[in-house]
N, C-alpha and C positions, 0 to 999 in steps of 0.2 A: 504494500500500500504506500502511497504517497507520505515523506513525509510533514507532518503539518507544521504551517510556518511556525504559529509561535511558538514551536519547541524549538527550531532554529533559531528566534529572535532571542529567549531567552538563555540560550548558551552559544558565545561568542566561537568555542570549540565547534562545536557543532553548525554552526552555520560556515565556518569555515573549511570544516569537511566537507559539508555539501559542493560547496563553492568547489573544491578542487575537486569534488567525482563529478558534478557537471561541466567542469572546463576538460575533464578528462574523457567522460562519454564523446563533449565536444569535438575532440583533439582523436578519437578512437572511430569518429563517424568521415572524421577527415582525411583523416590516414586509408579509412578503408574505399573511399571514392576516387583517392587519387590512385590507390593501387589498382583497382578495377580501372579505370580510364587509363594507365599505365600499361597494364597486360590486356587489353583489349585493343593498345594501340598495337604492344607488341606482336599478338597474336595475328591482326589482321596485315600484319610485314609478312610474317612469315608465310600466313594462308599464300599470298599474292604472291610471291617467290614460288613457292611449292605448283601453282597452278602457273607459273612463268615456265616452269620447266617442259613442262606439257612441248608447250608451243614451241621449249628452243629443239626440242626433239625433235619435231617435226623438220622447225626449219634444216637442223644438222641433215635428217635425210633428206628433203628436197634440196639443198644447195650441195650436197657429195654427188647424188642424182645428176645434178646440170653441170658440175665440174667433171663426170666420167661420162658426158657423152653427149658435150653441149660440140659440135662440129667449128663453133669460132673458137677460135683462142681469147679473143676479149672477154667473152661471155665465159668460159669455163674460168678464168682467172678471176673474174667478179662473184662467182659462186663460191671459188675456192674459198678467196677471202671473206663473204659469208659462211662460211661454213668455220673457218677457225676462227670469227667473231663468236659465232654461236655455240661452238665446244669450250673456248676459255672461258664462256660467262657460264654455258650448266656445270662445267668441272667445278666452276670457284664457286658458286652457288652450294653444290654439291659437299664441297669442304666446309662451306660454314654452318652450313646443317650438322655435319657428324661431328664437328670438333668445336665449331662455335667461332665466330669470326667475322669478316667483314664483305660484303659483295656488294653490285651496281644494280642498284632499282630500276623500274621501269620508266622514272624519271632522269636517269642518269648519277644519282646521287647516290652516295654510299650509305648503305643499310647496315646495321647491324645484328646478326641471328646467332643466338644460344645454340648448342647441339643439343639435338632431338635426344627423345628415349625411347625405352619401353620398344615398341613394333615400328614406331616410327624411324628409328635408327635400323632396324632392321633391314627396311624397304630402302634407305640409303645405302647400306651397305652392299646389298645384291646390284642398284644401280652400278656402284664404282667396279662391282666384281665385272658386271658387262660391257662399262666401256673401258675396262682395260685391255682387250684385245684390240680394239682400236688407239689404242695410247703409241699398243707397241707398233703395230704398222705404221701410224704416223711417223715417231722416233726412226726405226730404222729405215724407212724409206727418203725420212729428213724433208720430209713433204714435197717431194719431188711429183711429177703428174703421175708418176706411176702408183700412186700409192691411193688415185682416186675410185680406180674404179674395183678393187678389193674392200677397199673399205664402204663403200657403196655396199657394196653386195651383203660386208656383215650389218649397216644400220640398217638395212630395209629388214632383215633377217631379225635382227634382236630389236626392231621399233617398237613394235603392238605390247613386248612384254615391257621393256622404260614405260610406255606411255599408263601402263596398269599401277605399275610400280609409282611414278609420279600420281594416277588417279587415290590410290589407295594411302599415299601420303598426304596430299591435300584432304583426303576424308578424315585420315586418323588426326589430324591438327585440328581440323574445325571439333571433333568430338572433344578432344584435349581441350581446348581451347572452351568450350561450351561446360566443362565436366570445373573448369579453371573459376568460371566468372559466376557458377553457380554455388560455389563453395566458399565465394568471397561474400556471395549476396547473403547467402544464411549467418555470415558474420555479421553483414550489415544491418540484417533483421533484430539480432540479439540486441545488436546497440542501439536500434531504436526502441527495442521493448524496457529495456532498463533506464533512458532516457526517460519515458513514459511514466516507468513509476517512480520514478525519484522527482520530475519537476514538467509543470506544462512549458516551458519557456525552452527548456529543452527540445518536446517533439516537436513544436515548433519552425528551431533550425534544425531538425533534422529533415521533416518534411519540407523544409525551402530546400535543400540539399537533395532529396531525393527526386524533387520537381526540375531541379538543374541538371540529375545524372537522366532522366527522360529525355531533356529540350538536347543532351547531346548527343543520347541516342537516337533522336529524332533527326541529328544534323548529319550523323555519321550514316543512317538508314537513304537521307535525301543525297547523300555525295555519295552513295553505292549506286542512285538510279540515274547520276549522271555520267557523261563522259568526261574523263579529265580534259581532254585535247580541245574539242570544241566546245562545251558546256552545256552541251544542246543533251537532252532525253536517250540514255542508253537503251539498248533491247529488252533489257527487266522491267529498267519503268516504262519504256515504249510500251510493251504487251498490258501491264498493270494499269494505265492511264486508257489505253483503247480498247477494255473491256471496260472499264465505264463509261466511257464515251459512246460505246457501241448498246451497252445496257438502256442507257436513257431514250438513244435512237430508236430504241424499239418498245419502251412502254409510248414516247411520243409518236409512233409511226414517220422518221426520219429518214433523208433518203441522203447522203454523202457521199465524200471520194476518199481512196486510199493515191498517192501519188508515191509508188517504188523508184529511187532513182539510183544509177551508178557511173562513175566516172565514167567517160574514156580516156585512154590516154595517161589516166593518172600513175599507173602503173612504171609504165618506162620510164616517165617524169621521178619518179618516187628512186626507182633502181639505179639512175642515172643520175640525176641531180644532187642525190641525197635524202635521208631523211628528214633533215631540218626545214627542206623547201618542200618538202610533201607536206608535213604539218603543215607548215604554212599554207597549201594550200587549201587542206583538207578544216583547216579554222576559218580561211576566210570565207569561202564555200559556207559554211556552217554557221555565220553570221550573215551572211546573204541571208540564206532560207531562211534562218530568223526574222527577217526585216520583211518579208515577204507572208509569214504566215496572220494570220487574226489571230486575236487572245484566244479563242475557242478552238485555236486547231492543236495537236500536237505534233510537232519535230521532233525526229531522233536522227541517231549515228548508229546503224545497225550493227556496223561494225566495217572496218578496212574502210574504201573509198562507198558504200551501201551508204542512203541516207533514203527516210522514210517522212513523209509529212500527211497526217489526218485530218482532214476538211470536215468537220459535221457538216449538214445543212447545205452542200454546196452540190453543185446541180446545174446540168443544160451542159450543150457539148461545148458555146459559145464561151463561157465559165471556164472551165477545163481547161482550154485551148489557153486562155488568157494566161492562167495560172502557170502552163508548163510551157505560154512564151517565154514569161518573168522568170522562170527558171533557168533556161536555158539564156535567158540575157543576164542573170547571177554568174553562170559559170562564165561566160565571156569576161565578167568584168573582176574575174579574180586576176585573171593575166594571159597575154598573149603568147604561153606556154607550147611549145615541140620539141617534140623530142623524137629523132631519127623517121621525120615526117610526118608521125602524129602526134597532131593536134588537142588538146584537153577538151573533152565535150562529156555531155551528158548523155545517156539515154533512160528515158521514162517511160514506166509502167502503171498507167490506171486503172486502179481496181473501181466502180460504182458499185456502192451498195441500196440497197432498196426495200423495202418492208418484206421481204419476199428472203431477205440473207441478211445476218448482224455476227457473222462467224468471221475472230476475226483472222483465223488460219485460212479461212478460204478466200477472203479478202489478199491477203498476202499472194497464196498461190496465183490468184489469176493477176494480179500486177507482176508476178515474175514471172509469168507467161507472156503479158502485153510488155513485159519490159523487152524480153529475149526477141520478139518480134522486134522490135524499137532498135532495137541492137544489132540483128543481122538487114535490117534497112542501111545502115548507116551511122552517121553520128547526129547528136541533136534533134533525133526523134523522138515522139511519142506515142504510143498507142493504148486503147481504150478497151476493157473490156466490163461487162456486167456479171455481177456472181450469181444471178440468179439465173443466168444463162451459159449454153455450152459453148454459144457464137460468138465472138466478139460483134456489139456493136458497131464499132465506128473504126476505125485507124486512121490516126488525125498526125500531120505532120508539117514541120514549119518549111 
């Protein structure tokens, strides 16, 4: 039970204990917020490392791939050196996992990761066990051309099992990580329960404290459904935002577009120019179609050079046409970009939705169909299709 002030008031001992078990609850409720927002930042370095490897796996096979049997020499040299960009960052990766240590973020910047345990060191260890027969082919061949198209031959061979072995680490962190912040929260719980009954001034700041560890959960939840590079709507929250937008469509009997778009051109420009001028174009791109869409639509970055924009309400082919002018007059005004002939263009895929389909999987499908039509036209196309049909309507082109 709480207890009552003027037994406090009357012994100056006693009020001064209280005073220190509630500056202490206080100091016990702070300590435990900041370690949970500490290991929650931690954790979520390492998820995103763990799921980074994934991808340089891939890249290592498809860049050994293009260096053992690309016919240019320019091109199998540029692969090459893709390929030992992308084995020095999963080996050092790879190192700071098992032993603890330091590697390069997806932002370029130096991260730093504790070595794993438990089953998770496990699944590290079996990785280094299988790229060490590529260690040694590299070393002895001293990465001369000859060493591409063997080593080729074992990452296609041993790809599917790395890429299981990274799947099954990225799961065992998030468990760890989830098994981590649940274990700190029932401490957090205790200290609010004893703040509770020693003083209301107490739950008080703890509940202002627990209201703030919410708003950053809330901030950390909203910067997972965005893209870092453009700032525009990722494909989690893209799907999450266009099932309620497509929900409302259809208690209102709404009839909208889906608009699928994908570079052209961006590609060579990205492999050739660099990376830093692909960003760049892929942000300013992504501030374009920002400035183009209505409060009521959503934008996203599906992912690579993919960009997606949700029209409710928008309708008529005259509409359409306008929309994926201004689009295709965004991409022009990014830059007068080529690269070994071609040129940066768009091609666009409309999906129309109608009281008749609010699916938004199949939404998507028929815009990557009208897209792929738009695509083998040419560049700076668009064409149209409706989901509630097998036909395309319209195929509208500038």
């Amino acid at each position: 039970m709480p207890i009552p002030v003027s037994a406090l008031i009357a012994s100056p001992r006693r009020l001064l204990a209280a005073i220190l078990l509630f500056v202490a609850l206080d100091l016990s409720v702070l300590v435990t917020n900041l370690w949970i927002a500490h290991q929650v930042a931690e954790d979520a370095v390492a998820i995103n490392m763990a799921g980074r490897q994934r991808m340089l796996s891939q890249r290592m096979t498809k860049s050994l791939l293009l260096a053992a049997n690309s016919s240019a020499p320019e091109h199998a040299d540029l692969a090459a050196e893709e390929f030992i960009s992308a084995y020095s960052l999963f080996n050092q990766t790879l190192e700071a996992f098992a032993h603890g240590g330091q590697t390069l973020g997806g932002d370029g910047k130096t991260v730093q990761l504790h070595a794993v345990d438990g089953a998770a060191s496990e699944y590290i260890a079996e990785a280094r066990r299988l790229l060490k027969p590529l260690t040694v082919q590299l070393v002895d061949h001293a990465k001369t051309d000859a060493v591409w198209a063997p080593a080729a031959t074992y990452m296609v061979s041993t790809n599917v099992e790395i890429l299981q072995l990274m799947n099954r680490l990225t799961s065992r962190l998030e468990h760890d990580s989830v098994q981590r912040t649940e274990q700190l929260r029932v401490i957090q719980t205790l200290a609010f329960l004893l703040a509770l009954g020693n003083f209301i001034a107490i739950v008080i700041g703890l509940t202002r404290r627990h209201k703030e560890m919410e708003n950053e959960k809330e901030h950390w939840q909203q910067l997972a459904r965005h893209d870092a590079l453009t700032g525009l709507t990722n494909r989690k929250g893209f799907f999450e935002a266009a099932e309620r937008v497509l929900s409302r469509a259809q208690r209102e009997s709404e009839c909208g577009a889906l608009f699928l778009l994908d570079l052209d051109g961006f590609k060579p420009i990205n492999d050739t120019l660099g990376h830093p001028i692909g960003d760049h174009v892929l942000k300013n791109f992504g501030d374009r179609l920002q400035s183009i869409a209505r409060q009521s639509d959503v934008t996203a970055r599906l992912g690579g050079d993919e960009f997606v924009l949700l029209c409710p309400g928008l309708q008529g082919a005259s509409t359409i046409d306008s929309v994926c002018e201004r689009i295709v007059d965004a991409v022009r005004s990014v830059g007068p970009m080529s690269v070994n002939g071609k040129s940066l263009g768009v091609s666009i895929g409309v999906a129309r939705y109608t009281p008749d389909s609010y699916d938004i999987n199949a939404l998507i499908a028929a815009a990557d169909r009208a897209m792929y039509e738009a695509k083998r036209s040419g560049s700076n196309l668009w064409r149209t299709q409706v989901t509630n049909s097998a036909i395309p309507k319209d195929a509208q082109s500038q």
